[in-house]
N, C-alpha and C positions, 0 to 999 in steps of 0.2 A: 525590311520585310522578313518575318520569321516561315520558311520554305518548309523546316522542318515539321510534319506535323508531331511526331510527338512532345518534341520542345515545345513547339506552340501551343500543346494540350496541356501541358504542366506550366506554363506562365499563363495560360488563361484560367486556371484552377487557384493560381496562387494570386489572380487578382480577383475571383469570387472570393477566397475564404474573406479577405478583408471585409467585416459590418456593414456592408453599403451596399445599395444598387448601384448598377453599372448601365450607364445609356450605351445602347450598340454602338454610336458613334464613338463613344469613346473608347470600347475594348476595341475596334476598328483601326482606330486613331493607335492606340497603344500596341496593337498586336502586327500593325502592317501590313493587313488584313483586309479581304472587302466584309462588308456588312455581311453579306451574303454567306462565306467563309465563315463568320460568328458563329453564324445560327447553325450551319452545318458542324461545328466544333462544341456548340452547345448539348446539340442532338446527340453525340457520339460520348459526351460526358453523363448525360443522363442513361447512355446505356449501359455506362461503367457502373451507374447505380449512384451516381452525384445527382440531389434533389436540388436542381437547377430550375427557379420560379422569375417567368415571365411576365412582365405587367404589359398591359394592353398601352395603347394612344401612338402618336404620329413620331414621339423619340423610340417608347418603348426600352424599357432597360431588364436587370438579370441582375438575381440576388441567388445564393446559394442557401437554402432553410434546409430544418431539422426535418432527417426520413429517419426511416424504417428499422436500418442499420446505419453502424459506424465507417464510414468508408477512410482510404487511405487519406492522409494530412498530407499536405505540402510546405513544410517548414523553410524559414528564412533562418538565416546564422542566428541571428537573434534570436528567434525565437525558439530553436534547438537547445544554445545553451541556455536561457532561463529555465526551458523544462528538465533539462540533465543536474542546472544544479540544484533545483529546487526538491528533485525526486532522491539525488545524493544524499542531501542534505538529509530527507527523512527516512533514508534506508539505513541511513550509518548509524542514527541514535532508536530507531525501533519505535519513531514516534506512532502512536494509538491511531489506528486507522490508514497507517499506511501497513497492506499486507502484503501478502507474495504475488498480488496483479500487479504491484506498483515496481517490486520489484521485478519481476520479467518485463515493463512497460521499458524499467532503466534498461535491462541486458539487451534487448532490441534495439533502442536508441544509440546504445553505446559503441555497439556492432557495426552501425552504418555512419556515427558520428565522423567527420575527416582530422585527419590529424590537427588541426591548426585549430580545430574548435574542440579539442579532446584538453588540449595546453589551456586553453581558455576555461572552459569549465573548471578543471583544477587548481588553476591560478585563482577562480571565484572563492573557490573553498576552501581555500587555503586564509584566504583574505578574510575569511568572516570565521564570528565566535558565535556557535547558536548556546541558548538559555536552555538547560536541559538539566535533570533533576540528579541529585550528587548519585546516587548508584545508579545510574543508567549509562551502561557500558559502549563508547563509541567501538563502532566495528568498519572499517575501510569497505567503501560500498563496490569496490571488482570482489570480494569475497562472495557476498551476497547475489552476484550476476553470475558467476561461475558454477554459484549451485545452482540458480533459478534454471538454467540453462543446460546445465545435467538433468536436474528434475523432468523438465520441458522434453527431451531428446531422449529419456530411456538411457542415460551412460553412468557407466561406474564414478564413483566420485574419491579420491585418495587424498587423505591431508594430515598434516598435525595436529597434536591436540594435546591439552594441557589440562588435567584432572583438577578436583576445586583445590587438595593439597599439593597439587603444583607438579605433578609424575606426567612426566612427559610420552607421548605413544603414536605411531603413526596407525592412522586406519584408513582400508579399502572400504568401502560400502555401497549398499544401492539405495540411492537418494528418495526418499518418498516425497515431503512435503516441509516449506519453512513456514513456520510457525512464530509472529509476534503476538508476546502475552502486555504490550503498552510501554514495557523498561526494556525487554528484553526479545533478541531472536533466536531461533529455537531452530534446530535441522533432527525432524524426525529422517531415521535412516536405519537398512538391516543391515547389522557390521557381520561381513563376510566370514572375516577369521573368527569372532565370536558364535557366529551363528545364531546371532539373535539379530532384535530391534533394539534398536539404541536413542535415548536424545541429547545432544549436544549441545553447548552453549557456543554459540558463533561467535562471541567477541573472545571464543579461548582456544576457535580456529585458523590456524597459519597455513600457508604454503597450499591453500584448495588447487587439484589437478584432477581434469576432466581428461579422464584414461581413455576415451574413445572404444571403450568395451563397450555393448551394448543390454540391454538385460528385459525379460517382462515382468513389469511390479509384482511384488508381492500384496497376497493382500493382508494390511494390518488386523494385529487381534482385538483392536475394536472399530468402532465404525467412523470415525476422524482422526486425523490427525492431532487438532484441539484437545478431542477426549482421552488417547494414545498421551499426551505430555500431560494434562490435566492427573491422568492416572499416575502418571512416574514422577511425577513433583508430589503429589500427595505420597507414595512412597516413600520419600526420599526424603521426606521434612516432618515436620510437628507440625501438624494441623491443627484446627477447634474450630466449634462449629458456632456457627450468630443464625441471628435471626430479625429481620428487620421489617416494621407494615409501613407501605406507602400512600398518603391520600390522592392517589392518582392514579386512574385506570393499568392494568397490569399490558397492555399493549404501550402506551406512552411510555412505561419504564423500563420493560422489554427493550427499546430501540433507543433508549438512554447507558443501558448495562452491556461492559465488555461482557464478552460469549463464558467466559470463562468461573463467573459468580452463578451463573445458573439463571433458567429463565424465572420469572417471579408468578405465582398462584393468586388466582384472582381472587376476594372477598367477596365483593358486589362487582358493580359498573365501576365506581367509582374509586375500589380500595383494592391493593392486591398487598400480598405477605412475600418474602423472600429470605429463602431457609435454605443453609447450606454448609459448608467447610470449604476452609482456604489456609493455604499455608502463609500467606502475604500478614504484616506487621498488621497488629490492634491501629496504627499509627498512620500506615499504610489506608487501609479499609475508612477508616473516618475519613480524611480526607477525598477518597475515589466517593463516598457515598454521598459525602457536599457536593462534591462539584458536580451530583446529577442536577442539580438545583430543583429539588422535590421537597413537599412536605415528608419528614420519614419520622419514625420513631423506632428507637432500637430498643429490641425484648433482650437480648442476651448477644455475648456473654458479657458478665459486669465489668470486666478491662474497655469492653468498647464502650459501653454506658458512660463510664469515668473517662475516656477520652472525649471521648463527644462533645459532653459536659465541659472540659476544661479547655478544646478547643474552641467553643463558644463560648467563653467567657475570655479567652484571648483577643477573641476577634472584635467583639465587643468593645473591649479596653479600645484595639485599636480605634475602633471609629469614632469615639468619643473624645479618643486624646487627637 
């Protein structure tokens, strides 16, 4: 018999989360419990704010469904480390869609992980080779939690850092916000000793220490972060501008396009245009522009034309051969 009630409230949470209904008699059976004790542990989890659903008849059982908010999980070993390495996994290569929630999701988890399953997650990922595109820079995913976590907490962040010609430099700074642009992460931040805003490339950051300073943000001189790098990478590169219409409403294509290409201008219902500049390869951009999988036609510039072109008739070949 489980005396304890808050054990009891976290083994009976952790036999809701599992897909299934639960007959009283068997969380009874299982918790060491009277039936009676259930319902009163039921009631006291629903005030926790767990959407705990009763069915009617003579067994009567308890399923745990979808409320309002996200309440706390109750993880088994297992199921901690698939999620720690599944979230490593796509914090370290910058995969498209994984942002700065997923990373602060990893610094939380990691924080409470115990040791014996900390060994085990990195044993996981050690053991595996993910498929990842030749310039997309692996970056050690404690980097990425140490900012998330400065970021999160308002604290000074201090680290190495290593220029694209390779001049090595330490900076203090106050962490704003990380930034993945799909290949790469990005740490928008105001570097103390410069006295500016600065953005870094994370896979050319070493040695992250969270200095336990405390600081209130700054506010940047534009209105995202996104648009803060967006700006300093167009600086900092040779840009050109394209222009591409899509036959597919400009909200469907809007929620197909990274933030970073620009939202696309509607036509009609049915057609919208997308006009912008990007510093990313002619070579780069055809491919990112396939894989919306849209009807598109590109107006300019004529390198993407002639890409485009000669990517389809590659592809072609293939199918045919």
């Amino acid at each position: 018999m489980t005396s304890d009630t808050p054990a009891r409230l976290l083994q009976l949470l952790s036999l809701l989360q599992t897909p299934r209904e639960w007959p009283g008699s068997e969380l009874s059976e299982r918790l060491g419990v009277s039936r009676r004790t259930v319902r009163r542990d039921i009631d006291r989890l629903r005030e926790l704010g767990y959407p705990v659903q009763a069915s009617r008849g003579a067994e009567g059982g308890y399923r745990l469904v979808a409320g309002k908010a996200m309440p706390p999980l109750v993880l088994d070993d297992e199921e901690a480390v698939a999620i720690a390495v599944g979230l490593r996994a796509g914090a370290g290569h910058a995969v498209e869609g994984v942002d700065e929630a997923s990373v602060r999701a990893l610094a939380k988890l990691e924080q409470v992980l115990p040791g014996r399953l900390r060994h085990r997650v990195a044993t996981l990922q050690a053991a595996t080779t993910p498929l990842t595109s030749g310039d997309g820079a692996r970056i050690a995913p404690e980097t990425l939690t140490v900012m998330a976590s400065t970021i999160a907490g308002g604290e000074r962040l201090r680290f190495a850092y290593r220029s694209k010609d390779g001049t090595p430099s330490r900076r203090l700074t106050e962490p704003y916000r990380l930034v993945s642009t799909g290949r790469r992460w990005y740490l928008v931040a105001y570097d103390l000793e410069r006295e500016d805003w600065r953005t870094f490339r994370v896979d050319r950051i070493t040695e992250p220490f969270a200095t336990g300073a405390r600081f209130t943000p700054r506010e940047l001189p534009t209105g995202s972060a996104a648009e803060y790098l967006r700006q300093s990478m167009y600086r900092r590169q040779e840009t050109y501008a394209f222009e591409v219409t899509f036959a597919a409403p400009a909200e469907v294509v809007a929620a197909r396009l990274p933030p970073w290409l620009g939202p696309p201008e509607p036509l009609d219902d049915l057609n919208c245009r997308l006009r912008g500049t990007t510093s990313d390869s002619v070579a780069w951009l055809a491919v990112r522009l396939a894989l919306l999988d849209l009807p598109f036609t590109v107006q300019g510039p004529a390198e993407l034309v002639a890409h485009i072109r000669t990517l389809g008739e590659r592809l072609s070949r293939a199918a045919e051969g």
